[in-house]
N, C-alpha and C positions, 0 to 999 in steps of 0.2 A: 108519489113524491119523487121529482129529482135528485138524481146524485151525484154528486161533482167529486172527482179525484183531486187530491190536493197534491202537488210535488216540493221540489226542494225549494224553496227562494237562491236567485243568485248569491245574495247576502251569506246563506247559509253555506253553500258551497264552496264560497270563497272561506269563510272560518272552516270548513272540515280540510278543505288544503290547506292551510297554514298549517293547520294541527300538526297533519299529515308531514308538513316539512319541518316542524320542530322536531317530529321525532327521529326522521332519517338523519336530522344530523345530528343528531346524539345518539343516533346505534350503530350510523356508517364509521364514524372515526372509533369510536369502543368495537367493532368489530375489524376495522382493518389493525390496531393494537393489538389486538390478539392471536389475526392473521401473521403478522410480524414478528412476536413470539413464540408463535409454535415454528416459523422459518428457520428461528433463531436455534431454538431446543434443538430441532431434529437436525439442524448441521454440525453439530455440536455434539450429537450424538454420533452422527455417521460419523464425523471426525474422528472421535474417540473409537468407532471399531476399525475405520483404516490405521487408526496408530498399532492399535493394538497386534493387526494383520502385519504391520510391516516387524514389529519388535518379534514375534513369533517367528517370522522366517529369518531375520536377523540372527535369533539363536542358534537354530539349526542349518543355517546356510553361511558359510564363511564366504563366499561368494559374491550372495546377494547383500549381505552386509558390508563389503568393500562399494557394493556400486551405492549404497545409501551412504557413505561417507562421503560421496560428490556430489550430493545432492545441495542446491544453492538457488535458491528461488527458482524451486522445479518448477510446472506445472505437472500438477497434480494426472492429468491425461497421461506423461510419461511415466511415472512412479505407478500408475495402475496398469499399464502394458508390460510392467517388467513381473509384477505382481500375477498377472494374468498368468506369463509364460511360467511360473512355479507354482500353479494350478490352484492360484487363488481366485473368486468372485464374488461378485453383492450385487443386487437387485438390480443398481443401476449405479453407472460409472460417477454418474451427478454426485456430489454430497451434498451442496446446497438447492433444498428447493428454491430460494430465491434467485439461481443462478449466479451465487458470485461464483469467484475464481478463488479456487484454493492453490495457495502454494507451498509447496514442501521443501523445507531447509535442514541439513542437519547442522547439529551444533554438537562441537568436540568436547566444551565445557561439560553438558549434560552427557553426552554421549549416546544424543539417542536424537531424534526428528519431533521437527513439529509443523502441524499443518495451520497454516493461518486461511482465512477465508476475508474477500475484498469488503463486503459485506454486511459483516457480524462482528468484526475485531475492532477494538476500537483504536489501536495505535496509528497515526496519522500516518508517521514516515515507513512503517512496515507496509500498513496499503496501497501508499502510492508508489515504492520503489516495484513492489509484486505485478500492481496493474504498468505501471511503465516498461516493465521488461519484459510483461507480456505484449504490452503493444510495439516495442520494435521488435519482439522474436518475431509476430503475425505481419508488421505492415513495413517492417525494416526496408524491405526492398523497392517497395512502393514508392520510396524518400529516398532514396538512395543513401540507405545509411544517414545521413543529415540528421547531427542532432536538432541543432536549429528546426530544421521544417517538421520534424519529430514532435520537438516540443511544441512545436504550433499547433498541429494537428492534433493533438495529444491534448493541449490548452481547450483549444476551440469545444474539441469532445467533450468535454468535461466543466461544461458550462460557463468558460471563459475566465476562472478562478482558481487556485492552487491553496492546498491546506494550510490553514496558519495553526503558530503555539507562540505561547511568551515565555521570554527567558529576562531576568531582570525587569522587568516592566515596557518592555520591546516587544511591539509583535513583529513576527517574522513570518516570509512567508518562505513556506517549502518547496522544493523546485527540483527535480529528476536533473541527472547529465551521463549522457552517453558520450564515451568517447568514439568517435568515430576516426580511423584509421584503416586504410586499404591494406595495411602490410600484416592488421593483427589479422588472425585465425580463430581468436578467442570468442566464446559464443557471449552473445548478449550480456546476461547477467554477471558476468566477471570483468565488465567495462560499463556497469550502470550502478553510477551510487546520489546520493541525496546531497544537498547543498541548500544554505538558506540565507538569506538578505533580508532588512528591512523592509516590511512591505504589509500593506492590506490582503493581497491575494489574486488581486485583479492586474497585476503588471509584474512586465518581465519576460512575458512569453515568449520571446524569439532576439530577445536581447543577444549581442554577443559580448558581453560582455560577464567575464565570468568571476568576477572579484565574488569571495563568499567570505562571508562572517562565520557563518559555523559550518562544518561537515560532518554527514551520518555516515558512520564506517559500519557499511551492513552487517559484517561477517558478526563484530562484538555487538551490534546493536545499538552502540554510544553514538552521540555527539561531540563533538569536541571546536574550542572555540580560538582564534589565531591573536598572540600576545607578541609584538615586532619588537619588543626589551623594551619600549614606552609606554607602550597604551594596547589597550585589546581593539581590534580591527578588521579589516577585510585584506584578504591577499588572493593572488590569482595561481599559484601554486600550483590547483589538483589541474589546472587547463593541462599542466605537462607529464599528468599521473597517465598513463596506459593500460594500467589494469588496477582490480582492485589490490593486490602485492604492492604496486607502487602508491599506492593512497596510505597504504599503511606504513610503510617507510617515510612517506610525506608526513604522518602526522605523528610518527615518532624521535622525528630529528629534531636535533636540538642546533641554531647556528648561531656565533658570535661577532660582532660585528667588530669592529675596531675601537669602537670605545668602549667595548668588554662588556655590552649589554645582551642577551641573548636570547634570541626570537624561538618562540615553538607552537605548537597546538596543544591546550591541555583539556582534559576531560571533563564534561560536561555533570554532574550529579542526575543522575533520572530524575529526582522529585525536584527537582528546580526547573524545570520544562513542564507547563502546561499547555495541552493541545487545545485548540478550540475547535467546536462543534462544527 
């Protein structure tokens, strides 16, 4: 008697790859979730034992505690070369496996550092002024200082969009400003602060026009919004700020005009500012 081999039917093939592709895409996105939280945990974690590395030598180094009080949207690479030379070390310089960028700030309120990561943080205006001040510290020269072409570059990189949040029922969008001047000496992050206008997210990038609605004063973390003794508005003010010292005197003056009404910037509440996604 004959015997014939029987194989698959096309038919049949084509249903075991579908199968095959329902299930990759219900394991690949539950697996890259998961990938993205364990990124999360272990940065998080490394963070926590660089904090801890740096408050330890803080106590016993009067020193090395004077140079973490200038710490101002470090990059994390110099806070760990300083750390290195008083004969600290970890596995690996990295803390974020996903490769973000940690930056290290102190705050005199707390009295002590924290390390934010570009990444895993969720504050919008804290990661974009970190990633901006790393990118003119790296590519400053390149643009020759030029906010303007800064922000372009900076736009363009970044998918042609700037982070938004609402305040009143406004969305705004967020927007980096370096002051650019030949006569300062002052390094990057002491002449980069936040600013924000009406907008989607997608315009504004090389605008020169610097009229702002609200300003983020890195150092306290706030926002604060400009009131001309009529109405709340936009003014061009911080164009003639030079450093962050001058932003802060900008948004602490109080002026009167002649009809005795009187213009200032006042503080913004954190829970009245939502960031969007």
């Amino acid at each position: 008697m004959r015997r014939t081999k029987k194989g698959f039917t096309l038919a049949e093939l084509l249903i075991v790859i579908a199968i095959l592709g329902v299930l990759l895409a219900i394991v690949i996105p539950v697996f890259s979730g998961h990938l993205q939280n364990t990124q999360k945990t272990v940065c998080q974690a490394n963070r926590r034992v660089a904090l801890d590395m740096l408050r330890d030598e803080c106590l016993v180094n009067e020193a090395f505690k004077k140079e973490c009080e200038k710490f101002y949207y470090t990059p994390w690479s110099t806070v760990y070369a300083l750390l290195e030379a008083n004969g600290y070390s970890m596995d690996t310089e990295a803390l974020c496996p996903a490769g973000g960028n940690i930056i290290v700030s102190y705050s005199a309120a707390s009295k002590g550092c924290t390390l934010t990561c570009d990444k895993h943080d969720d504050m919008a205006d804290t990661k974009l002024l970190g990633q901006y001040i790393s990118f003119v510290t790296e590519y400053g020269s390149s643009y020759n200082n030029s906010n303007s072409d800064m922000r372009k570059a900076f736009w363009e990189a970044n998918g042609k969009a700037w982070p938004t949040m609402v305040f009143e029922d406004t969305t705004y969008q967020i927007e980096p400003f370096y002051k650019t001047d030949s006569s300062l000496a002052s390094a990057a992050p002491d002449r980069t602060w936040l600013f924000a206008r009406p907008g989607t997210g997608d315009s504004g990038e090389i605008t020169h026009n610097w009229n702002a609605s609200l300003v983020f004063e890195p150092v306290s973390g706030k926002w604060y919004r400009y009131y001309d003794g009529y109405k709340y508005g936009a003014s061009s003010e911080m164009n003639s700020c030079k450093s962050i010292a001058d932003l802060q005197q900008m948004l602490a003056k109080r002026t009167t005009n002649a009809a005795g009404k009187t213009a200032y910037w006042e503080e913004i509440p954190s829970n009245q500012i939502k960031y969007n996604s």
